[in-house]
KEDO-682153 format. One record per atom (N, C-alpha, C, CB): x, y, z. Coordinates in steps of 0.05 Angstrom, whole numbers, plus 5000, padded with zeros to 4 digits. Glycine has a CB too. Example, Ala and Ser with C-alpha at 12.3 -4.5 7.8 and 13.67 -1.06 7.14 Angstrom:
<rs>
526448865156524649105156526449345156522649115181525749555142527349795143525850015157528249885114
</rs>
This chain:
<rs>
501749765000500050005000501850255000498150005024501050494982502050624992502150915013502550584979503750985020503951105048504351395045506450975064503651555048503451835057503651965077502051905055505752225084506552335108505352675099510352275116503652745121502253005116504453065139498453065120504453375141505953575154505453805154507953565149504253945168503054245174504354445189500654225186504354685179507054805201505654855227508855145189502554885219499954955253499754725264496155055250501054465247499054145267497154085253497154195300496354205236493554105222493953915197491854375212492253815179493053685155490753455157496353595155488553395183486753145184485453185160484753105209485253435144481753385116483153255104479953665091485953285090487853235069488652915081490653485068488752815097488952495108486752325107489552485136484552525105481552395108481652345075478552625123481552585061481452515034482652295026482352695019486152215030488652045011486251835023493052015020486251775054484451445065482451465046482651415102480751625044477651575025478851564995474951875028481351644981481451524963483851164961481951784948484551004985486250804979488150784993486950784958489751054997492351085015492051135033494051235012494550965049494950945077497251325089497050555080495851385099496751665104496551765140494551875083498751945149498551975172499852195176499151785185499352345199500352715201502352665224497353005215504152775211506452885231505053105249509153045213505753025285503853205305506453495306502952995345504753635319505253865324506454175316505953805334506954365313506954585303510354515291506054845325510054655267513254565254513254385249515454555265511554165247512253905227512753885205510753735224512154215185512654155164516054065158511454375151517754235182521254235178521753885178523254415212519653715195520253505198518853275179520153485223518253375162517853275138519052995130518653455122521353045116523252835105524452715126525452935086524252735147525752535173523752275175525652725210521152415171518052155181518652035158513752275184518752195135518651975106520851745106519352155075523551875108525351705109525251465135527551875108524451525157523051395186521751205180521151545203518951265165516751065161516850955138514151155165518350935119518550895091516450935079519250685084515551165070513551385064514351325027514451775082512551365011512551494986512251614981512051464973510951754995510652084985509652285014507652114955510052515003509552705027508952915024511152745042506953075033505953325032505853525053503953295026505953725043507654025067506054215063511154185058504754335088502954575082505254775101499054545095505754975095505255195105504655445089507055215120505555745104504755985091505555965058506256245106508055875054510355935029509755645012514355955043509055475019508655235015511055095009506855214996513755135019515755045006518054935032516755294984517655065056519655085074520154745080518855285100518554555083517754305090518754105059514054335099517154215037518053995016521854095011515654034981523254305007525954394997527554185027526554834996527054255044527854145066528553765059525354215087525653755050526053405050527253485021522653115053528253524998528953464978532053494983527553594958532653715002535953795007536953605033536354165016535053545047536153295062536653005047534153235085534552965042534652595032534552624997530752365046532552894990533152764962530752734947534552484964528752724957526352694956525652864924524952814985525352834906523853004880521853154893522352824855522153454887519553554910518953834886520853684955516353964890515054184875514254294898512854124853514154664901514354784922510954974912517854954926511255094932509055444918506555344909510655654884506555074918503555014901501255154915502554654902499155224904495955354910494255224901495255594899494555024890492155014873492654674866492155264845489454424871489354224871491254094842486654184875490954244817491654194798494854164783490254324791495554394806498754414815499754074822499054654850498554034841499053654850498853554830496953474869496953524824496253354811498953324782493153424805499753504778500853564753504253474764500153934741503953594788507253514797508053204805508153694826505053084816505052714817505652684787501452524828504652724768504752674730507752674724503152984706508952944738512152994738514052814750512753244751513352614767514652394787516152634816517952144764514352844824514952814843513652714874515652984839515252674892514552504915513652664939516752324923514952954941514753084966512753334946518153184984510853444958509153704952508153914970506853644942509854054962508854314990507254444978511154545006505654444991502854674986502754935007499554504992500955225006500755355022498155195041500555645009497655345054495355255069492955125061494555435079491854905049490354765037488854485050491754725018488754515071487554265089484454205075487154375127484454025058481853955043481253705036481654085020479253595040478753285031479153315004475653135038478553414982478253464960481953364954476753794956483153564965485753524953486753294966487753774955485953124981487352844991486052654965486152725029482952654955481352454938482652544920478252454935483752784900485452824891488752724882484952934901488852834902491552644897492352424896492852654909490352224913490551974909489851784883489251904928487951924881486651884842489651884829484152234823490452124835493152144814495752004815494052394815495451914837498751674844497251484838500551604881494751394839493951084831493851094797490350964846494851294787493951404756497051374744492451784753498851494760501851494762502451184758503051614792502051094780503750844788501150564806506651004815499850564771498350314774499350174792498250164754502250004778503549764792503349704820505949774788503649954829502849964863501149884875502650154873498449854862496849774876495149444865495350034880
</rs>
């Protein structure tokens, strides 16, 4: 199955976990304020495939995991279609600005099972 690490720089990120579960993926939030910095530690930790980063900039959380481990990551996203287009691109880490939404978890998950049939 695969696995998803949300990370919010407030703590938040449950719509966007509710969504990936209601679409197939196994997904879970890094707790507390600044998780987005701790991003790529949980991924690389839990053997994560992918991972998503909210804060203001949408970027501080995904650059982080791409300059630590390596992670292929797209920053500044706003907008569901942004994902969607950067999963198409093969990347693994996505920082968004503030976007806690079921929409963008059913979303995204559509789009990695679209990506990478084989997986499932």
């Amino acid at each position: 199955m695969i696995k998803v690490i949300v990370a919010d720089r407030m703590g938040k990120g449950q719509k966007v976990v509710e969504g990936l579960k209601k679409g197939g993926l196994e997904a879970e939030i890094v707790p507390g304020i600044g998780a987005d910095m701790r991003l790529g530690d949980e991924m690389k930790k839990k053997r994560a495939d992918f991972g998503i980063s909210f804060c203001g900039s949408g970027g501080a959380g995904a650059i982080t995991a791409n300059s630590k481990y390596g992670y292929p990551e797209r920053h500044g996203m706003r907008s569901i279609q942004e994902g969607i287009t950067a999963i198409e691109d093969g990347k693994k880490v996505l920082g968004f600005g503030f976007m806690d939404k079921i929409e963008l978890g059913e979303k995204l998950a559509g789009a990695i099972k679209k990506k990478y049939p084989e997986l499932f």
